[in-house]
C-alpha positions in Angstrom: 71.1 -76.9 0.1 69.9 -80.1 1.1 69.8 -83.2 -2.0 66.1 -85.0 -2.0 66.7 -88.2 -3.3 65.0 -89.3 -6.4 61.8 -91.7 -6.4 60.6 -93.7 -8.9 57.4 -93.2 -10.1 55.7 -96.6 -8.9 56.9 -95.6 -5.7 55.8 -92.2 -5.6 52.6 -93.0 -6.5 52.1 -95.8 -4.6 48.2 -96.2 -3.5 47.4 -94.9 0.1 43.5 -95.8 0.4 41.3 -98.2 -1.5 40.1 -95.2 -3.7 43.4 -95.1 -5.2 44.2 -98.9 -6.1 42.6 -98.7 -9.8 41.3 -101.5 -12.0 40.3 -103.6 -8.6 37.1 -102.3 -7.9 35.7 -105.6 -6.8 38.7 -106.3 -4.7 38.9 -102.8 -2.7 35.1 -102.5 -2.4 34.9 -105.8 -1.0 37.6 -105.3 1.6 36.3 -101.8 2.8 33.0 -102.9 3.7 34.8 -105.8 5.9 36.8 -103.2 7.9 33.9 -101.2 8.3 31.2 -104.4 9.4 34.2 -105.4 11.1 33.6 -108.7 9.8 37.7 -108.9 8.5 39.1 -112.6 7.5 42.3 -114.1 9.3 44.0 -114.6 6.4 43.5 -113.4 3.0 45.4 -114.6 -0.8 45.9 -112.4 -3.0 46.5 -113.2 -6.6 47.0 -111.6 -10.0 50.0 -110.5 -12.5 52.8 -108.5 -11.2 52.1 -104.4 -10.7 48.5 -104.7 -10.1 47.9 -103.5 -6.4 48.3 -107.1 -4.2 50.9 -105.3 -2.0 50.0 -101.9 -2.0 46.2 -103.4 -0.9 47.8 -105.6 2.0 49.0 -102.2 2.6 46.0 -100.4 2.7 44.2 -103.0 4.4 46.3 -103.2 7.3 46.5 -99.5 7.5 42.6 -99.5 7.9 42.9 -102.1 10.6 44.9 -99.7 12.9 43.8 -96.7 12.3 42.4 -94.5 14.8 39.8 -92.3 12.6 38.6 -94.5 10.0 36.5 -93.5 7.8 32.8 -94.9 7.8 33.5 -96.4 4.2 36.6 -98.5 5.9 39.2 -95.9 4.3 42.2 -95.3 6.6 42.9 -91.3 7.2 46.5 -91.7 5.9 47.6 -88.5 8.8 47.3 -90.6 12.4 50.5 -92.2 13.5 49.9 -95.4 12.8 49.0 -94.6 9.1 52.1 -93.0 9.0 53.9 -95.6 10.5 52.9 -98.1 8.4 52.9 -95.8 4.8 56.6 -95.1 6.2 57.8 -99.0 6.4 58.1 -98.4 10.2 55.1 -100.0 11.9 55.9 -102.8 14.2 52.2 -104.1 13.8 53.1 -104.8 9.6 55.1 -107.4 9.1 56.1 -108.1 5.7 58.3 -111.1 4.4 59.9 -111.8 1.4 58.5 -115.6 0.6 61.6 -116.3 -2.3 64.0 -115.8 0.8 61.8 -116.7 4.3 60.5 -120.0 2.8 62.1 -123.1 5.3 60.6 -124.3 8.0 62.9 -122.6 10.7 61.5 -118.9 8.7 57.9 -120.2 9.4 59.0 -121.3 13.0 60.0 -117.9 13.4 56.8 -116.3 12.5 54.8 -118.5 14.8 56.8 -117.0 17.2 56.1 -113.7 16.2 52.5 -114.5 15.7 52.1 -114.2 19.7 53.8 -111.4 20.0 51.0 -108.9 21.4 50.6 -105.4 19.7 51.4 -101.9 20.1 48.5 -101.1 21.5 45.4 -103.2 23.1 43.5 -102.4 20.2 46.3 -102.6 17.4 46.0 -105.6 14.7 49.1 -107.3 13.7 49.3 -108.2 9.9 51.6 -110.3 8.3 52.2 -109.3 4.3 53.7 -112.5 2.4 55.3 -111.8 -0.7 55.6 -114.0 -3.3 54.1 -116.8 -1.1 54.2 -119.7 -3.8 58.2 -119.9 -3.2 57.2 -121.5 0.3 58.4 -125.0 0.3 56.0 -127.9 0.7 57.6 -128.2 4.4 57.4 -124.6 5.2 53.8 -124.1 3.7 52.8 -127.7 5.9 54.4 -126.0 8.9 52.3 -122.6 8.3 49.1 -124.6 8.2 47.9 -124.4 12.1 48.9 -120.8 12.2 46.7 -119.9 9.4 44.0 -121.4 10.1 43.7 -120.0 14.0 46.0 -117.2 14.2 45.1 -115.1 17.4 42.4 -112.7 17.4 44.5 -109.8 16.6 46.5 -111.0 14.0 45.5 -111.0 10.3 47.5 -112.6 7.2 47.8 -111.7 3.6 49.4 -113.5 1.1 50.0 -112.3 -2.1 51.1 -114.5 -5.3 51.6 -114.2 -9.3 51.3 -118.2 -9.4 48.4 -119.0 -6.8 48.2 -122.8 -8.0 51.8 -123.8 -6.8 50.6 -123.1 -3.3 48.9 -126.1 -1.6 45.4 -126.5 -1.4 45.5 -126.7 2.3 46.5 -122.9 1.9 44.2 -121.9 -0.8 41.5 -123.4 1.5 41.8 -121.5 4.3 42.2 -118.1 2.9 39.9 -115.3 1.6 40.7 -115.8 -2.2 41.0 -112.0 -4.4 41.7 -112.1 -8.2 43.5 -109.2 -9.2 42.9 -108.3 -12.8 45.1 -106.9 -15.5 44.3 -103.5 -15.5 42.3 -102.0 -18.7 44.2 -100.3 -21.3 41.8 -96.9 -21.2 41.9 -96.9 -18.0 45.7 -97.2 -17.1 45.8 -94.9 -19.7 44.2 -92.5 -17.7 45.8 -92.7 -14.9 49.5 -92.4 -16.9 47.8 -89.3 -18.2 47.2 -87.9 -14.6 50.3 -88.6 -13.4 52.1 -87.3 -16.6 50.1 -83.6 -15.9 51.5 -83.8 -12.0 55.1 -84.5 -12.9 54.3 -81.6 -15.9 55.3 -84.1 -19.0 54.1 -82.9 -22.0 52.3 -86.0 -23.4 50.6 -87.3 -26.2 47.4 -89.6 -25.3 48.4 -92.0 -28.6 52.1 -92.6 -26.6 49.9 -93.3 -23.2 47.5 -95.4 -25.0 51.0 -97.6 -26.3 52.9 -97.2 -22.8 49.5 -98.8 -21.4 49.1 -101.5 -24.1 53.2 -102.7 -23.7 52.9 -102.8 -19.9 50.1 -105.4 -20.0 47.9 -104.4 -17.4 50.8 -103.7 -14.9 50.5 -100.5 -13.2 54.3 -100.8 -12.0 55.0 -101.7 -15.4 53.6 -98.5 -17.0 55.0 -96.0 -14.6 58.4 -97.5 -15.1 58.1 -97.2 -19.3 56.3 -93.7 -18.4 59.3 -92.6 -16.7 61.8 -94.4 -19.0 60.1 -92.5 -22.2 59.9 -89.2 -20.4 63.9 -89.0 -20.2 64.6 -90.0 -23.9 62.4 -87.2 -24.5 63.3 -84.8 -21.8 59.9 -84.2 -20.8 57.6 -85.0 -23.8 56.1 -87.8 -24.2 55.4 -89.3 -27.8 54.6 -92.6 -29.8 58.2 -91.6 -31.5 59.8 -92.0 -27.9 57.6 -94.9 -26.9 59.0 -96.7 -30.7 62.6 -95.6 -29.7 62.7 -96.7 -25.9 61.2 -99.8 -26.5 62.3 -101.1 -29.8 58.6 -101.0 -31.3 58.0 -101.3 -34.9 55.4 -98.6 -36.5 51.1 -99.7 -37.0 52.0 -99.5 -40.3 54.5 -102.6 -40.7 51.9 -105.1 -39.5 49.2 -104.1 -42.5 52.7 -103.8 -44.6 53.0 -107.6 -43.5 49.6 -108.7 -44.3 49.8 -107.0 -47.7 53.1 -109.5 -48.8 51.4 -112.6 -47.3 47.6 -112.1 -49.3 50.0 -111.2 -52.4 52.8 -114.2 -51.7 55.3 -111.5 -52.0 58.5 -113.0 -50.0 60.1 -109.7 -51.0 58.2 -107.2 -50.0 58.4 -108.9 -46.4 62.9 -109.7 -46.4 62.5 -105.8 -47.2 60.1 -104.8 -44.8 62.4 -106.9 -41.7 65.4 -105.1 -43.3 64.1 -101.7 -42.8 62.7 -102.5 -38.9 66.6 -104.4 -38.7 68.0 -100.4 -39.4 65.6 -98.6 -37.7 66.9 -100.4 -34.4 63.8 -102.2 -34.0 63.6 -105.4 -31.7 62.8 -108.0 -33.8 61.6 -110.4 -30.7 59.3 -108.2 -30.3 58.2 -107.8 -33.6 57.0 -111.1 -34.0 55.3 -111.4 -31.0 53.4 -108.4 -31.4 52.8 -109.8 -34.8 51.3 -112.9 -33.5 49.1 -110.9 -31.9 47.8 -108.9 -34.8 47.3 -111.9 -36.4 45.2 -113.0 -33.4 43.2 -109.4 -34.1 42.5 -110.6 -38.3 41.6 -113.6 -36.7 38.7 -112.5 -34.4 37.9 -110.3 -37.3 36.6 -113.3 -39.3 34.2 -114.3 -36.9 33.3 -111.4 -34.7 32.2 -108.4 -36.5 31.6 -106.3 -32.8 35.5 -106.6 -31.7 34.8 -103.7 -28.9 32.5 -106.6 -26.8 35.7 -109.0 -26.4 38.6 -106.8 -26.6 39.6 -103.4 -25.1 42.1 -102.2 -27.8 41.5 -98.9 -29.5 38.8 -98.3 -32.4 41.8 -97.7 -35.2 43.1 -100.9 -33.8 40.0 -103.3 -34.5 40.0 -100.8 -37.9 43.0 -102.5 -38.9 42.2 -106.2 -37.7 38.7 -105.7 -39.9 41.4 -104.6 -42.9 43.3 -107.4 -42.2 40.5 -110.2 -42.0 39.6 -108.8 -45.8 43.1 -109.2 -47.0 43.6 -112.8 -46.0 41.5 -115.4 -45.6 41.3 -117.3 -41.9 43.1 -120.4 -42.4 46.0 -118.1 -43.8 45.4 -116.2 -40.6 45.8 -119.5 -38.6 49.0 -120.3 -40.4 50.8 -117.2 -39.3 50.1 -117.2 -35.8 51.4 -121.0 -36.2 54.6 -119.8 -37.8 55.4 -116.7 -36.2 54.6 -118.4 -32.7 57.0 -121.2 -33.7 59.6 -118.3 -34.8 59.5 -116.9 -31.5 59.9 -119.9 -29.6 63.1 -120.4 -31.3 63.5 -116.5 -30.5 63.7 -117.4 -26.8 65.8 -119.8 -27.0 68.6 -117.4 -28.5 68.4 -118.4 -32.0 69.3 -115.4 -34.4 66.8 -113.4 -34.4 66.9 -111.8 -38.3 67.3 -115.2 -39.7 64.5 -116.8 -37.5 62.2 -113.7 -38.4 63.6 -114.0 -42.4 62.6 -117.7 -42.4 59.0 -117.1 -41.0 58.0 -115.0 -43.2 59.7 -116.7 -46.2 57.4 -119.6 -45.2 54.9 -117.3 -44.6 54.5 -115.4 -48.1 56.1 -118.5 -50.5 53.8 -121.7 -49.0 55.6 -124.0 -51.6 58.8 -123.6 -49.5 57.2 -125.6 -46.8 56.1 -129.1 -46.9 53.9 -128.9 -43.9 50.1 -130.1 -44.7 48.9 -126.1 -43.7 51.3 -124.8 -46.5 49.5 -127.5 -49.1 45.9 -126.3 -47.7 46.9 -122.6 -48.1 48.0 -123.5 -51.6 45.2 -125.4 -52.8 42.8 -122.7 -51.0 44.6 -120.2 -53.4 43.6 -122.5 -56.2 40.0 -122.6 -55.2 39.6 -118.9 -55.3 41.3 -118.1 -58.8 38.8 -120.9 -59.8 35.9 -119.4 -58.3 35.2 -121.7 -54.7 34.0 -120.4 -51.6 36.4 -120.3 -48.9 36.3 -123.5 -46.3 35.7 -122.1 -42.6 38.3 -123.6 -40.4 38.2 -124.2 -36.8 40.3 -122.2 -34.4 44.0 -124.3 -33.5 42.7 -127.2 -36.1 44.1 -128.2 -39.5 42.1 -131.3 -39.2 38.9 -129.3 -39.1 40.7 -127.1 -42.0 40.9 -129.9 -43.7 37.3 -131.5 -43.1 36.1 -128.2 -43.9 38.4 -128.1 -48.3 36.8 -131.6 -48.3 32.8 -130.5 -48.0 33.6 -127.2 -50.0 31.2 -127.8 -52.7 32.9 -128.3 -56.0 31.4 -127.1 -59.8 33.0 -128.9 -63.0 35.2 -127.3 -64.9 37.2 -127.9 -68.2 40.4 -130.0 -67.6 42.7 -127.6 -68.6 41.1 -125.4 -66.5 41.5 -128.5 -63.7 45.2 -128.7 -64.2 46.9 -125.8 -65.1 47.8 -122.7 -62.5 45.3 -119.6 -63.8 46.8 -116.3 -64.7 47.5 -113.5 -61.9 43.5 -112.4 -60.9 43.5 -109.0 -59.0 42.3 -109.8 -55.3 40.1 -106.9 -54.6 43.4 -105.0 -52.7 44.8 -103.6 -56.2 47.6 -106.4 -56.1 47.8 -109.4 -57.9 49.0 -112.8 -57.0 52.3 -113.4 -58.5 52.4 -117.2 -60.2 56.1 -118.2 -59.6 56.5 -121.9 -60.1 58.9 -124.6 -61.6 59.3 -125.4 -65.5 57.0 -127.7 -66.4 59.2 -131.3 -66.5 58.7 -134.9 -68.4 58.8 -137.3 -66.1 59.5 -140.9 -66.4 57.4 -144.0 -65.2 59.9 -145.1 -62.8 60.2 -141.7 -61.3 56.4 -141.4 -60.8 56.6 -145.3 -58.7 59.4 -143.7 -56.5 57.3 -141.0 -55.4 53.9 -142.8 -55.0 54.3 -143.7 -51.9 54.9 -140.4 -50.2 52.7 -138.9 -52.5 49.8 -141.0 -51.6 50.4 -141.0 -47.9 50.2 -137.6 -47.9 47.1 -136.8 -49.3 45.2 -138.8 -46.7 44.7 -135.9 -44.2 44.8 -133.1 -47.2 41.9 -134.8 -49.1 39.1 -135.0 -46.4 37.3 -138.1 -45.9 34.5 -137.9 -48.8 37.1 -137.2 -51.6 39.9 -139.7 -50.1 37.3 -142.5 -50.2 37.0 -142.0 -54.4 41.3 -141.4 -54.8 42.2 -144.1 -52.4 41.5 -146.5 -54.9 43.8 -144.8 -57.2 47.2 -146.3 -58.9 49.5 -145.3 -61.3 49.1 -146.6 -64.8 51.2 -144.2 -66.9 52.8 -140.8 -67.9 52.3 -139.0 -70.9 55.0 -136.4 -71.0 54.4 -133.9 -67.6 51.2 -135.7 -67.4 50.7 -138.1 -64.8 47.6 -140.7 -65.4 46.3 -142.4 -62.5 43.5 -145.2 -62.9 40.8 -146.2 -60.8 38.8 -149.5 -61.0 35.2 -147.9 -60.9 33.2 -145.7 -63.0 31.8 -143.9 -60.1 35.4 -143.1 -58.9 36.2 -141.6 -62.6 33.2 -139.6 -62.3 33.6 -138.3 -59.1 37.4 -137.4 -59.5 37.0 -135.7 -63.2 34.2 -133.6 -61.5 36.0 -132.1 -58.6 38.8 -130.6 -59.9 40.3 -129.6 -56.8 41.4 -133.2 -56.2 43.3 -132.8 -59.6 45.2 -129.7 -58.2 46.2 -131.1 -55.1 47.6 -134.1 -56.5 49.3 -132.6 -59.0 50.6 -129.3 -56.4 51.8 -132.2 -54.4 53.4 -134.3 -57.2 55.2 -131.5 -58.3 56.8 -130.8 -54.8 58.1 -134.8 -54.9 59.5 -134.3 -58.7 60.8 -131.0 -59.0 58.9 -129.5 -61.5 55.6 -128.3 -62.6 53.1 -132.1 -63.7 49.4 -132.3 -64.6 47.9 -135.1 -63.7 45.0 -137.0 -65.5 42.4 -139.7 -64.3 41.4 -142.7 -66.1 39.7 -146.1 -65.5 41.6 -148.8 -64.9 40.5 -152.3 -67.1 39.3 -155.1 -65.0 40.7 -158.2 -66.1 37.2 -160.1 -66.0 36.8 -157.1 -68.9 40.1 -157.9 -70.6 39.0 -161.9 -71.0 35.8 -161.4 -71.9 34.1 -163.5 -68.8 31.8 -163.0 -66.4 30.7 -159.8 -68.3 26.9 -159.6 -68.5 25.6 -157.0 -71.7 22.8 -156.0 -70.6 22.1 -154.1 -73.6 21.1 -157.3 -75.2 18.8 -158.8 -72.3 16.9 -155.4 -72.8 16.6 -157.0 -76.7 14.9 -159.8 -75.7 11.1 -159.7 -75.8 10.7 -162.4 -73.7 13.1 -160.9 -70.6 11.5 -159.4 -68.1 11.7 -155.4 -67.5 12.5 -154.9 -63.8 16.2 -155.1 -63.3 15.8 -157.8 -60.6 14.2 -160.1 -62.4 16.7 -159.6 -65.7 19.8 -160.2 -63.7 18.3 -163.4 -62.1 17.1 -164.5 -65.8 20.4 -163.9 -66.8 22.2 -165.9 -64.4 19.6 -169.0 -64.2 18.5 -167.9 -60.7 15.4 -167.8 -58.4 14.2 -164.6 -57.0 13.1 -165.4 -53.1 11.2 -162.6 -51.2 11.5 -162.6 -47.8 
């Protein structure tokens, strides 16, 4: 009994006429109606992520050049010999090279040879298929250059190229450019679905949709996972075996995520990594598709029809729009900040449970960080327990975050009510935001000098222009137990800061990050010393006495002061 020999999928199901190739519809549609005008380009570049059809088109292509009953759409008949020839790898008229391991000069000397060569036949075309043509050296690629731009008659080029801008313009400029596209998650679906009912897998079309989603557009890519799921599950196909084979953590533990961050629960989230930890789950992975829910909550905030700029599922954009009402966006930001930094590290090597453990620490408990988006997620927290709007940030900008707290308009409150952290409020979700902060401390004069500095240069950025232009003037004067009192030199500036009590909390959150413990902190105005001697102090309560004064202010002040008013 004779053995066949296995064949991967990809390989099996290669494409064979431009019909098949799927997702490239403006790239096969293109090409057949040049084969049919006969109207073909000498040299062609291909480019596009890996698995996406750039080979498997040169392919096609160069089939349709040879073969002997085209069809009137440009198709090649896939049954004459040179369609076989060529489907089989044994054509003499396709050429195709390996760019990563033909890329000197003598390898492009050798081609030119080849290049006038005649072909099979009088009316054969010769095609040359390079691969991975961006690993052609700047000498090889300079050596190419005359070939490519006048090959003979009969003799067509395609390159083909994940990383088209490392190839030199000179190339670029003298080829037929097609951008292959990362193919759509339905729609690679559907294909995985048709080839799953040929090779008789019993499939479910949630594990396709995930197979199709993980391979990133890659054709290749899913037939390989397809495959690679199918034998874990000896035939059946589920989200189950898609989560085992590929180390995938369940829907649920990315809403179970959100939930600790809205409630600051650090342990609901060390609990939730522990669990994906013993279920085997890659934690690498975790975080990065993580960052990408977070991206998901994100477009949620500002783009309520989420099927016009993504292609995900509908219970998919059902749990960004959950997400984006659970946390606010700059919260939103912060993650993808975080976990994107966590998985940098990831790369690297770092341990992956205590890189993921520190994320999400930083994450759910802001005060462990000292960064100025951990102060603005705190103080945003503050402004919605006491009632403020949320600022709108700007996408990849804590700068614009921070423009945005400054002109969020403020209402007066009482100054406990400006100081002190306000009980646990229910947020809307059923769960309350745990208050867990330092003891309140007494705090000494010197200890409060030691810290100005810091303190004030970092609320520069944290403050926004409008309400740094009132603080800046700001200096301590005293402490009164855990009260801090800072004075400024204006009554305007007292007003101003007693009003917006946000100011008050940010100092104070702040201050009580530099002194260990919880401080309030209280404004007052600071005596001039023209006020403490008496001089130069004008009461103009007693002008207003005199009957003989005039009313306007103008003309008091210049009484006053023995002076001449000049109009000009």
């Amino acid at each position: 009994m004779a053995v066949v020999d296995y064949q991967a999928l990809y390989r099996k199901y290669r494409p064979q006429t431009f019909d098949d190739v799927i997702g490239q519809g403006h790239v096969t549609t293109t090409l057949s109606r040049e084969v049919a005008d006969g109207r073909v380009a000498h040299a062609y570049l291909f480019t596009g992520p890996r698995g996406t059809g750039k080979t498997s088109t040169a392919r096609i292509l160069a089939k349709s050049l040879n073969c002997v009953n085209r069809g009137a759409d440009g198709s090649p008949c896939n049954v004459c010999p040179s369609c076989v020839a060529i489907t089989e790898g044994t054509s003499l008229d396709v050429l195709e090279l390996d760019a990563a391991s033909h890329n000197s000069v003598d390898d492009i000397r050798d081609i030119r040879v080849s290049v006038t060569t005649v072909a099979s036949t009088a009316t054969s075309k010769r095609v040359f298929v390079l691969d991975e043509a961006h690993m052609l050296s700047k000498a090889a690629g300079n050596a190419l250059l005359k070939t490519l731009e006048e090959p003979p008659e009969h003799v067509h080029f395609v390159l083909a190229t994940t990383e088209p801008y490392k190839l030199l313009d000179t190339i670029r400029s003298r080829s037929q450019r097609f951008d292959f596209h990362p193919v759509a998650i339905e729609e690679l679906a559907g294909h995985l679905s048709a080839i799953s009912d040929r090779e008789g897998h019993k499939s479910d079309p949630a594990a396709l949709i995930a197979i199709a989603r993980h391979a990133g557009g890659s054709v290749r890519d899913s037939l390989s996972l397809l495959e690679q799921v199918a034998a874990l599950g000896a035939g059946t196909v589920d989200v189950a075996g898609v989560r085992r084979a590929l180390g995938l953590a369940d829907s649920e533990a990315f809403m179970r995520l959100v939930e600790a961050v809205a409630a600051q629960d650090a342990k609901a989230a060390l609990e939730l990594v522990a669990e994906l930890a013993a279920d085997g789950v890659d934690l690498r992975r975790f975080v990065s598709e993580s960052v990408a829910f977070f991206r998901g909550a994100f477009l949620a905030h500002y783009a309520p029809n989420l099927a016009e700029i993504s292609d995900e599922p509908p219970d998919v954009y059902e749990s960004w729009s959950k997400a984006a009402q659970l946390i606010s966006a700059s919260d939103v930001l912060r993650a993808v900040d975080l976990l994107g930094d966590a998985l940098v590290r990831l790369r690297e090597g770092r341990e992956e449970r205590l890189m993921t453990e520190l994320a999400l620490i930083k994450l759910t408990r802001p005060e462990t960080a000292s960064d100025t988006e951990a102060l603005l997620s705190r103080v945003e927290r503050i402004e919605r327990r006491l009632g403020k709007p949320d600022p709108v940030p700007q996408a990849g900008s804590s700068s614009a975050q921070t423009v945005a707290l400054a002109n969020t308009p403020v209402a007066p409150v009482t100054a406990s009510a400006a100081h002190e952290e306000p009980a646990p409020e229910q947020d809307g979700t059923g769960a309350s935001e745990p208050t867990v902060e330092a003891a309140a401390i007494d705090v000494t004069f010197e200890q409060l000098q030691k810290v100005w500095p810091g303190l004030f240069g970092s609320l520069r950025d944290v403050l926004g222009a409008r309400r740094w232009a009132f603080f800046r003037e700001a200096v301590p004067a005293g402490v009164e137990g855990n009260v801090i009192v800072l004075e400024v030199p204006h009554g305007f500036h007292l007003q101003s800061l007693q009003e917006d009590d946000v100011v008050a909390a940010i100092v104070a959150t702040r201050a009580s990050d530099l002194l260990g413990g919880t401080v309030k902190v209280r404004f007052g105005l600071r005596e001039s010393p023209q006020d403490a001697d008496g001089d130069n102090t004008i009461d103009m309560t007693q002008l207003e006495e005199r009957p003989d004064t005039p009313s306007d202010p103008t003309s008091l002040l210049a009484a006053e002061l023995g002076a001449e008013v000049v109009e000009e």
